[in-house]
C-alpha positions, -999 to 999 in steps of 0.1 A, spaced: -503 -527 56 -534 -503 49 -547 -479 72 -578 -457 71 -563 -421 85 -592 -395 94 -587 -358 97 -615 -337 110 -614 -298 125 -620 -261 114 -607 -253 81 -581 -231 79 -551 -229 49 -520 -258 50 -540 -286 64 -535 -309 33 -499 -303 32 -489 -307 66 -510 -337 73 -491 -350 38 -459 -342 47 -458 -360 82 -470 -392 65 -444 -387 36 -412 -385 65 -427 -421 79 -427 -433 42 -460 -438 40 -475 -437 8 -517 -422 -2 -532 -442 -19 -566 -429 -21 -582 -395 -9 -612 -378 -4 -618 -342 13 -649 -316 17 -657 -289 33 -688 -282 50 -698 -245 69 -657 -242 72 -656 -279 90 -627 -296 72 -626 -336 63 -604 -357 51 -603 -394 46 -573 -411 31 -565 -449 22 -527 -452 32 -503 -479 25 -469 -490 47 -442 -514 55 -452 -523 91 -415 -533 94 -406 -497 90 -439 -483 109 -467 -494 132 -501 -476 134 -494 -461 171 -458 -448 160 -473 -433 131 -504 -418 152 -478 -407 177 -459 -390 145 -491 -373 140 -500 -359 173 -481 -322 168 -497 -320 133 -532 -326 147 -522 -301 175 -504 -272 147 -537 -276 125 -560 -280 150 -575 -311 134 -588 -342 150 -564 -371 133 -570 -412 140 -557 -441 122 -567 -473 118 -563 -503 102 -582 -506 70 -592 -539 83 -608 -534 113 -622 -504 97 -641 -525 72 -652 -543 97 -668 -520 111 -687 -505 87 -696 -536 70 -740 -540 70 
């Protein structure tokens, strides 16, 4: 399954890797990436890919709920599918 996993907050140093280890101990891979910063407001946007056999979208956003809480960031996931869907024009 793909999954469309948002990160949003204040910046501040480790965000990357502790959002990327969290997803890496559910074996979930990252398949795409993009990340700014704007006036110290950190965003990230990543394409991920998993075995929904192994994971489900609300374990995995359960998984994430003390990283968004460490770092201070706003995390959601959802499916790339519905995603699409909702930004189509």
């Amino acid at each position: 399954m793909y999954a469309i996993m948002t990160v949003t907050g204040a910046d501040s140093t480790g965000i990357i890797a502790a959002v990327t280890t969290a997803i890496a101990e559910k074996n979930v891979n990252v398949v795409d990436v993009s990340q700014t910063l704007m006036s110290g407001f950190f965003t990230m946007i990543l394409r991920v890919e998993f075995d929904e056999k192994e994971t489900t979208i609300a374990d995995l956003q359960t998984h994430m709920a003390p990283v968004a809480e460490a770092t201070g960031q706003a995390i959601r996931l959802q499916s790339e599918a519905i995603f699409t869907a909702m930004h189509e024009v």
